[in-house]
C-alpha positions in Angstrom: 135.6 79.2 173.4 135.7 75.3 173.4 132.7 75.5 175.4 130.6 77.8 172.9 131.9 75.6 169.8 130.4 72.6 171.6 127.0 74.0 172.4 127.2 74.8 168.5 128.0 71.5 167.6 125.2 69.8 169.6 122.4 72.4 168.4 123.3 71.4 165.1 123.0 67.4 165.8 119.7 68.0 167.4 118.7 69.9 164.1 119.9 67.3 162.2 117.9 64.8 163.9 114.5 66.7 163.9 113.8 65.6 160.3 114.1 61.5 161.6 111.8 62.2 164.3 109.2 64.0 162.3 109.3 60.8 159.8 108.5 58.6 162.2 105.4 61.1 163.6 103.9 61.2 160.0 104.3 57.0 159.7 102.5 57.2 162.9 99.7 59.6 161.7 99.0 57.7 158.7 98.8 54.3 160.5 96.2 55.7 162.9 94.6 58.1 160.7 91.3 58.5 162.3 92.2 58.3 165.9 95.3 60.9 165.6 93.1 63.2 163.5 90.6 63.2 166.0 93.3 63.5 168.7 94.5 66.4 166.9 91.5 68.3 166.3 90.8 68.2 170.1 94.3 69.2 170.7 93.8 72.6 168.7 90.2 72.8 170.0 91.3 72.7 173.8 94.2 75.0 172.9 92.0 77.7 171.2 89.5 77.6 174.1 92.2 78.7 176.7 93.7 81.0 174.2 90.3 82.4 174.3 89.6 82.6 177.8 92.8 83.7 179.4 92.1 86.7 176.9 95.4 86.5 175.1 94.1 87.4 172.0 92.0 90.7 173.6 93.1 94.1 172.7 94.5 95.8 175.9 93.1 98.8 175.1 89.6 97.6 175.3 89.5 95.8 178.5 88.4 97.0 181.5 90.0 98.8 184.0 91.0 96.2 187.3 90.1 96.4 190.3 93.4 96.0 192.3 95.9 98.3 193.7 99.1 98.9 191.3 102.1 96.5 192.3 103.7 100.0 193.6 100.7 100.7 196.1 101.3 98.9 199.3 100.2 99.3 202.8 103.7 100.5 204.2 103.9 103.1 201.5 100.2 104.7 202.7 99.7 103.7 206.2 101.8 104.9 208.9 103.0 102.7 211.9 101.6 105.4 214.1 98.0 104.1 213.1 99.2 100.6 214.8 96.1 100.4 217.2 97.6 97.0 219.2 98.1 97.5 222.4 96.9 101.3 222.5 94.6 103.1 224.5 91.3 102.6 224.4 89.4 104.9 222.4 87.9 107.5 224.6 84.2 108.1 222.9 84.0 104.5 221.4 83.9 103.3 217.7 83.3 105.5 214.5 80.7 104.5 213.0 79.7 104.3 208.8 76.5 102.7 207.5 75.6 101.2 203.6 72.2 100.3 203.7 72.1 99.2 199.8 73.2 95.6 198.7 76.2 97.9 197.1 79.8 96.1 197.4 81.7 98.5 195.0 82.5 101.8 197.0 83.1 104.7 195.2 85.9 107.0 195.7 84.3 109.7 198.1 83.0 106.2 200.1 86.7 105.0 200.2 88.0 108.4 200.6 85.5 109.3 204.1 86.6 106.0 205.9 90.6 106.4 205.0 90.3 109.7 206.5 88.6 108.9 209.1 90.7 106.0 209.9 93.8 108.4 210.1 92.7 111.3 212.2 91.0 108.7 214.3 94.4 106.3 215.1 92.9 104.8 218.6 89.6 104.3 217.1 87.9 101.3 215.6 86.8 103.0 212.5 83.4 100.4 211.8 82.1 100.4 208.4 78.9 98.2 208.5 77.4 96.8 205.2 73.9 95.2 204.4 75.6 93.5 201.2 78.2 91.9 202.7 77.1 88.0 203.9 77.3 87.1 207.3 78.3 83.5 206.4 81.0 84.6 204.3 84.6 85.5 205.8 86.4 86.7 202.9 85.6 90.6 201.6 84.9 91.0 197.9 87.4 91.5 195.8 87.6 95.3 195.1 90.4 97.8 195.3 88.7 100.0 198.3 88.5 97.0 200.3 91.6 96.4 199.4 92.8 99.8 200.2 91.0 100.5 204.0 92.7 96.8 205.1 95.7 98.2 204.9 94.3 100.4 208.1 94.3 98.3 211.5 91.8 100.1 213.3 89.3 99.6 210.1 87.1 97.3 210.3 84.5 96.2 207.8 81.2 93.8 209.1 78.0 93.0 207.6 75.2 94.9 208.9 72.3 92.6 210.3 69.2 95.1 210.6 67.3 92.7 212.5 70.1 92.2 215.9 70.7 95.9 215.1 67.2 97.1 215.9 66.0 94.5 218.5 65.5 95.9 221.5 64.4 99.0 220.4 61.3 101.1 219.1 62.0 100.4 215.8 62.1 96.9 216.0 58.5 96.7 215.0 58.6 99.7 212.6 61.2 97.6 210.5 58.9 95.6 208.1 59.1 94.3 204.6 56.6 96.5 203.1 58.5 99.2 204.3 60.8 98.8 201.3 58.4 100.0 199.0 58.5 103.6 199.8 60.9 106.0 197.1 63.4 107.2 200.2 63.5 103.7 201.7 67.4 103.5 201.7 67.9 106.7 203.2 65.3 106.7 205.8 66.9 103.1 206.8 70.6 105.0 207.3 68.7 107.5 209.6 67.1 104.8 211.6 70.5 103.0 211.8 72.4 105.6 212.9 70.4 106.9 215.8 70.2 103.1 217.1 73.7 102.8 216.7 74.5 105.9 218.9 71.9 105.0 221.7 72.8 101.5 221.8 77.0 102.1 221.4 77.8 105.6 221.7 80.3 106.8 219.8 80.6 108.8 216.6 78.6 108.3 213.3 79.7 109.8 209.7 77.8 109.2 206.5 80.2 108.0 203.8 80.7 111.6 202.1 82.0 112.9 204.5 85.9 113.7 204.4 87.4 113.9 208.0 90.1 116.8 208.5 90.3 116.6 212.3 89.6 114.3 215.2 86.4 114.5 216.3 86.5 113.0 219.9 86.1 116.1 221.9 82.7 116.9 220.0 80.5 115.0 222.3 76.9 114.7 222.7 76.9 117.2 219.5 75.5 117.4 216.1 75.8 119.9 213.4 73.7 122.8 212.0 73.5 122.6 208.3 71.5 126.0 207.6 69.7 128.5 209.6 66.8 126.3 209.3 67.7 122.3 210.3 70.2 120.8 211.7 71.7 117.5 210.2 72.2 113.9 211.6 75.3 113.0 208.8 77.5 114.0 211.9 76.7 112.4 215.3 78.6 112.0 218.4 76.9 110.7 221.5 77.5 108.1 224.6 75.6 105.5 224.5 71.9 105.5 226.1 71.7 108.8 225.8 68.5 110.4 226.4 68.4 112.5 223.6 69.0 109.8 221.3 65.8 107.5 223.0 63.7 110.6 221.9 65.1 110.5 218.5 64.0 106.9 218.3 60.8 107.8 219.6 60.1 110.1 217.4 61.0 108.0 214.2 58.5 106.0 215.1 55.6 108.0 216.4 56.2 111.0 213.8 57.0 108.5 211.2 56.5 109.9 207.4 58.9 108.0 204.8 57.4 109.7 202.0 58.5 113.0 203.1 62.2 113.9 202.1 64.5 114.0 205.1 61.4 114.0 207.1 63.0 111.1 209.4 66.6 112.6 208.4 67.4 116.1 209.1 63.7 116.7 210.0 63.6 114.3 212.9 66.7 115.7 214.7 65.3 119.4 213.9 62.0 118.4 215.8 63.7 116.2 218.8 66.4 119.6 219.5 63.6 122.6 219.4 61.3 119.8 221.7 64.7 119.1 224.1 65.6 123.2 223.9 62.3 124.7 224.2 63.1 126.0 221.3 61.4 128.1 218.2 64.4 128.5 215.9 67.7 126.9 215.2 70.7 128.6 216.5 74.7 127.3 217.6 74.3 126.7 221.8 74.6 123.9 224.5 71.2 123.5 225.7 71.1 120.6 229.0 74.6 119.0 227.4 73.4 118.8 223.6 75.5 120.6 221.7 74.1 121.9 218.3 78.0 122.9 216.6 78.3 126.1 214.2 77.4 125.2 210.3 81.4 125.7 209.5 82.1 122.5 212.1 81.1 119.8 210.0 79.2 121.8 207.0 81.3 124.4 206.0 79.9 124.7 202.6 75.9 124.5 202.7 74.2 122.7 200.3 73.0 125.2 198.3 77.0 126.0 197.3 78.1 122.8 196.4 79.1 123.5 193.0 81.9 125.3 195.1 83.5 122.0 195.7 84.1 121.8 192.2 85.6 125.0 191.8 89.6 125.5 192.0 90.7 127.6 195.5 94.5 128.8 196.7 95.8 127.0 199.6 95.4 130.6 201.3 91.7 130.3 200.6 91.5 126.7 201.4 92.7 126.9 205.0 90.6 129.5 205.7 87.8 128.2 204.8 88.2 125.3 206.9 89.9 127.1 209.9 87.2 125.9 212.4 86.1 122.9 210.4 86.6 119.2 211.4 84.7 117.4 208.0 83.2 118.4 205.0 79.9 117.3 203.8 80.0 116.4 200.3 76.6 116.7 199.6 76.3 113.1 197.0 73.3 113.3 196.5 74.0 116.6 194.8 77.3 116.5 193.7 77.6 112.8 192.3 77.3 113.3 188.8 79.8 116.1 188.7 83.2 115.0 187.1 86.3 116.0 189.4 89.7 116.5 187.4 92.6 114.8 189.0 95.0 116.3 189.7 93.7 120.0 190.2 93.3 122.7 192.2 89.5 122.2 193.0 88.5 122.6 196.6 87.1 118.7 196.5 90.5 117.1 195.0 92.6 119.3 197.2 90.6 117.6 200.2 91.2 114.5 198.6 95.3 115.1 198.1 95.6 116.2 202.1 93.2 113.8 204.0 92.6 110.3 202.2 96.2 110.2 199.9 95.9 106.7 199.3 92.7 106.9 198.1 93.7 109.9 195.6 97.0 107.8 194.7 94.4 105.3 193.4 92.3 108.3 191.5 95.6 109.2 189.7 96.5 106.0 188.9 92.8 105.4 187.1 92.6 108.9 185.1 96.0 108.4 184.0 95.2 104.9 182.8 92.2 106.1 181.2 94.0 109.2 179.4 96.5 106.5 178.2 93.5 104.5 177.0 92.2 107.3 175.0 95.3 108.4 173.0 
């Protein structure tokens, strides 16, 4: 009690004292009136500015949504100790492999969402996301929350991709010229020329980046997928290194070579190089001379011309049998992009998304639910 009177008792000096001190400030002021004016006006000046900057004054509601993980998301909470990778075995068919041929730094959801999954059916693997946009010079990743997200992984790793090294030494070193940018499918027909290069010269497995990975795909060697009863389809690749059937796919790129055709050097390419390597006249599931071409519900269990189906909401009965026999689904992006997917629901795509990349669909959550908040 003695204590609290005391405290009382000294607030009330310094109260009484405040008056003093702001007698002498104004005898000051009007003894120096131009300098302390001017000194003043800066003062507020200054003070306004990083007022203004720090975005105190901004409405929360109208700024934009950040890209970082929420101070609950961490990389204990997603990532199991299981997918520790130091120390382990090595991985038995080499790295899996994802490509982005665009100067794009932002992944998108599906991008995040292929990588995390295959990062966890994959533990032993070194999961090797290459990127043309990323700087060789610079160490540090840009500051996104996929980034972010996929470091949490240990067997992720994320390099830029130098198309130059990548393609020396083979035939397409020479078909890789400036004025080869020009062409409308540029982009794509560079992620096809990337990825068979990758596979002869590494081996290993190759994914494009809408894919979403349900099962490990080591045992499916030397294979690739058929999408239809038509073509098969080079998003799915797994091959040892210098394989021959890969050195005919490069061959052919460059001696067939048509970048104005769609998926001429795509699906197309790997279409001509199996029927040439299989003396054959139509498409069909088989090992022909240790090239497997895998059943369409392997890796494309919903064909292209369905993939509104993703979109559309299944049981967990239907679901798993669908994908009784299937290691990844194919997206389809170029498709299926634009389509807006309702999280949470019971669509085919976000039930995917719940199962095999949950950090990523933590991260989906957390954004619709910000935005839903936004809007009210």
């Amino acid at each position: 009690m003695l204590a609290v009177s005391g405290e009382h008792a000294l607030a009330g000096e310094r109260m009484l004292r405040m008056p003093s001190c702001l007698l002498k400030l104004t005898r000051v002021v009007l003894s120096h009136k131009p300098c302390a004016l001017f000194i003043l006006i800066l003062g507020f000046v200054s003070f306004a500015y990083i007022k203004l900057y720090w975005g105190v004054w901004e409405d929360p509601k109208s700024r934009a949504p950040t890209y970082g993980l929420s101070a609950e998301t961490s990389c204990a909470h997603y990532v199991p100790s299981a997918l520790d990778i130091a120390g382990g075995p090595s991985p038995p068919t080499g790295n899996v492999f994802f490509v982005e041929t665009s100067e794009q730094t932002s992944p998108s959801y599906l991008f995040s969402c292929s990588v995390e999954s295959a990062a966890r059916t994959h533990p032993a693997s070194r999961i090797v996301l290459l990127m043309k946009g990323l700087a060789r010079e610079n160490a540090s990743l840009p500051k996104h929350w996929a980034f972010s997200l996929l470091s949490c992984f240990p067997n992720v790793e994320i390099r830029p991709l130098d198309l130059a090294e990548l393609f020396s030494g083979t035939p397409l070193a020479q078909w890789f010229l400036p004025q080869r940018q020009q062409e409308p499918h540029f982009l794509h027909v560079l992620s096809d020329a990337c990825r068979i290069v990758l596979m002869w010269k590494f081996g290993g497995i190759y994914l494009d980046t809408d894919f979403i990975v349900l099962k490990n795909l080591e045992n499916l060697t030397n294979a690739l997928g058929i999408q239809d009863d038509h073509e098969l389809n080079g998003a799915f690749l797994s091959f040892k290194a210098k394989h021959e059937f890969m050195e005919l796919c490069m061959q052919d790129f460059v001696q067939n070579y048509n970048g104005w055709a769609w998926g001429h050097q795509g699906p197309g390419l790997v279409t001509r190089v199996f029927k040439k390597w299989c003396s054959l006249r139509t498409i069909k599931s088989m090992n022909c001379k240790g090239v497997s071409a895998l059943a369409r519900e392997v890796v494309y269990p919903i064909p292209w011309q369905n993939w509104k189906k993703l979109f559309e909401a299944v049981s967990a009965l239907e679901l798993q049998k669908l994908l009784k026999n299937t290691y990844a689904v194919h997206v389809w992006n170029k498709l299926s992009h634009g389509t807006k997917l309702e999280i949470p629901s019971q669509a085919l795509l976000a039930q995917l998304y719940s199962q095999f990349c949950p950090a990523t669909y933590a991260k989906m959550k957390q954004d619709s639910e910000e935005l839903s908040r936004r809007a009210v």
